[in-house]
C-alpha positions as CSV (number, residue, x, y, z in Angstrom):
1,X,0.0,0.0,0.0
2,X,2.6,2.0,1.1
3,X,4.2,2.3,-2.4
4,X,0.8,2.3,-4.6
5,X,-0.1,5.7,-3.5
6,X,3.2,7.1,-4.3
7,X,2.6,5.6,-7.7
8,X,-1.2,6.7,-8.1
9,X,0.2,10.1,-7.1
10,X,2.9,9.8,-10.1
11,X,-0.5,9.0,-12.6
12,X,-2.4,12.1,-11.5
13,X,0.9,14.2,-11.7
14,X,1.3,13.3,-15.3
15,X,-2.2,13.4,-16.5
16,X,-2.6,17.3,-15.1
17,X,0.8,18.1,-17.1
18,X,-0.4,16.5,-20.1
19,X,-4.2,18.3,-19.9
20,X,-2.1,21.5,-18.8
21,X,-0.1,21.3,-22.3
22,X,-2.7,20.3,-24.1
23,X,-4.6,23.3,-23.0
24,X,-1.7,25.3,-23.8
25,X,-1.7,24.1,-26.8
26,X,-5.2,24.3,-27.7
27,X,-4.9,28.2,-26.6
28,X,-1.5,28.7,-28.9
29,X,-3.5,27.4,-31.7
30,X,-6.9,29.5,-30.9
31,X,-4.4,32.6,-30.7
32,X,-2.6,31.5,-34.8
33,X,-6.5,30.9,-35.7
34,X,-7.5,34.4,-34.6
35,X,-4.2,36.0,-35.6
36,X,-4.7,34.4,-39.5
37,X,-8.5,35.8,-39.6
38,X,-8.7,38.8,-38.4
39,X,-7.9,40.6,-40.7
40,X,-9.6,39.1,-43.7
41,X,-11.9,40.9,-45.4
42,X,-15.6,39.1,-44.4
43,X,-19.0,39.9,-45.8
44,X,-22.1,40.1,-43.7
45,X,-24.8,37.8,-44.5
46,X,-27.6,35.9,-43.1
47,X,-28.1,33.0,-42.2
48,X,-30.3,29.7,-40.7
49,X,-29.1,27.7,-37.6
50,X,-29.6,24.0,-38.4
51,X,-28.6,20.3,-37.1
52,X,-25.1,19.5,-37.6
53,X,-23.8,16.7,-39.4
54,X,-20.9,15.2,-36.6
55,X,-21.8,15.7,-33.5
56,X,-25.9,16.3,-32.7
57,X,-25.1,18.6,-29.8
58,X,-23.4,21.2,-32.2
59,X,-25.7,23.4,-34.7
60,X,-23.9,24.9,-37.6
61,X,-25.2,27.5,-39.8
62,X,-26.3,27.7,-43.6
63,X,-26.0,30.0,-45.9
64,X,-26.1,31.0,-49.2
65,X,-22.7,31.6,-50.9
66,X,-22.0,32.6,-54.7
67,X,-25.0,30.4,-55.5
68,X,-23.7,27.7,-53.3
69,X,-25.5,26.5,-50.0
70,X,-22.5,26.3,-47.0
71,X,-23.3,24.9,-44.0
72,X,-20.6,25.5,-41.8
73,X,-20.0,26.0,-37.6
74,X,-18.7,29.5,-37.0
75,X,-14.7,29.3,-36.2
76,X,-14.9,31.7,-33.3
77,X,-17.9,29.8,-31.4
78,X,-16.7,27.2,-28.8
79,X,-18.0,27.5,-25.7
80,X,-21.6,29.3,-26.4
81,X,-24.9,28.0,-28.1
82,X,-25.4,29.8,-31.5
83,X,-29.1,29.3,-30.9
84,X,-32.2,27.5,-31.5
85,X,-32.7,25.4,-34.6
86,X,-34.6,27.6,-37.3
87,X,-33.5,30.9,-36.0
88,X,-32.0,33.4,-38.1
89,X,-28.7,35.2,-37.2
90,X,-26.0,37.5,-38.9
91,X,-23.0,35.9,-40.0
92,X,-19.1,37.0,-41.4
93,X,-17.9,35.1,-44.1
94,X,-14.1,35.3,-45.2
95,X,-14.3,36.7,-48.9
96,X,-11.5,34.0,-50.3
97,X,-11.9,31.9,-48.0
98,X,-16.1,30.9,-48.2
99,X,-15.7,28.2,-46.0
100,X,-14.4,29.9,-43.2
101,X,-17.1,31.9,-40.9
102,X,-17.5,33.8,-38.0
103,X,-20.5,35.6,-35.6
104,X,-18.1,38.7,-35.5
105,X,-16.1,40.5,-37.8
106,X,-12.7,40.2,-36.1
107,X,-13.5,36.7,-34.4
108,X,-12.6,38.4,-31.4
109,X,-14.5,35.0,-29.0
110,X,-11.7,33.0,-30.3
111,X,-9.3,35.0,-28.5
112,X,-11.8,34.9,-25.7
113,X,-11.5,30.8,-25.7
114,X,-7.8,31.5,-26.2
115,X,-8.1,33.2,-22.7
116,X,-9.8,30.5,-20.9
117,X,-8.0,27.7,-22.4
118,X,-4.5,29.0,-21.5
119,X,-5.7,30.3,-18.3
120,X,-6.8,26.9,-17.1
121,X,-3.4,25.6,-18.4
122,X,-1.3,28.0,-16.4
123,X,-3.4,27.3,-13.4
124,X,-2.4,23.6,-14.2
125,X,1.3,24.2,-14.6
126,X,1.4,26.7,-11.3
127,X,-0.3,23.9,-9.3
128,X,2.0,21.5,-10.1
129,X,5.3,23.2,-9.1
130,X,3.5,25.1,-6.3
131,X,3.3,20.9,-5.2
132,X,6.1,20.2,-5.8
133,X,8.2,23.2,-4.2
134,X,6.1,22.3,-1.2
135,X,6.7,18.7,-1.0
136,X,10.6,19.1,-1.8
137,X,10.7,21.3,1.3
138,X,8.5,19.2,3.5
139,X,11.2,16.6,2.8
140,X,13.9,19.3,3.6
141,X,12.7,19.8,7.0
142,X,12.0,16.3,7.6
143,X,15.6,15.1,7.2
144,X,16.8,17.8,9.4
145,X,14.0,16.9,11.7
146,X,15.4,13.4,11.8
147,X,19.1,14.2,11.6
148,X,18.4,16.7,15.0
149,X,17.0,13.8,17.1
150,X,20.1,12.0,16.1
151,X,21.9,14.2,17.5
152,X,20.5,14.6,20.4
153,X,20.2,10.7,21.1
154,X,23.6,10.8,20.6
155,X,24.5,13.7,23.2
């Protein structure tokens, strides 16, 4: 018992370094995402929130697009509900680039899930050495502890 906690411990360690890079990661690519788009010039149009395709919790939008119908989920929507099925809403979508859409102009929520990703990831990271400064010097002071009542057994 003594040594499958130490080892469970050692598990949990590298799964929070792992999430906390990954999340790091995720934000580093949100950021490049944002950084490539911004500045693209985007037409407003409207659009229709319907079902999408992979994953039956996400909606996507269509729209209509040099005679083309696009249906597409917005690049800078992650962590908010577009809306209801059948509602309408007003859409950017990247001039060269039809594929590509957003809910703002900019895509400024990508930076916004940029944010919270890396946050989370830091928080990670500075938990981790935070635990591990403390546990070095917990072992620190418990060597001296034990070296002083040496010491004084052997006075």
């Amino acid at each position: 018992m003594k040594k499958l906690v130490p080892l469970f411990e050692r598990i949990l360690r590298i799964i929070m370094l792992v999430v906390a890079a990954a999340l790091l990661a995720a934000s580093i690519s949100l950021t490049g995402i944002h950084m490539t788009n911004k500045n693209i010039e985007k037409t407003k149009i409207s659009a229709v929130i319907v079902q999408g395709d992979d994953l039956k919790s996400l909606h996507e939008v269509r729209y209509e697009w040099n005679g083309k119908i696009v249906e597409r989920r917005p690049l800078d929507v992650y962590f908010r509900k577009l809306g209801d099925i059948g509602d309408r809403v007003n859409v950017y979508v990247a001039n060269d680039y039809p594929d590509r859409v957003f809910m703002s102009r900019h895509g400024d929520d990508l930076i916004s899930s940029a944010e919270f990703m890396g946050g989370w990831g830091l928080l990670l990271l500075i938990i981790l050495i935070g635990e591990r400064q403390l546990l070095t010097r917990i072992n620190k002071l418990e060597k001296l502890q034990t070296k002083d009542a040496q010491n004084k057994e052997d006075k």
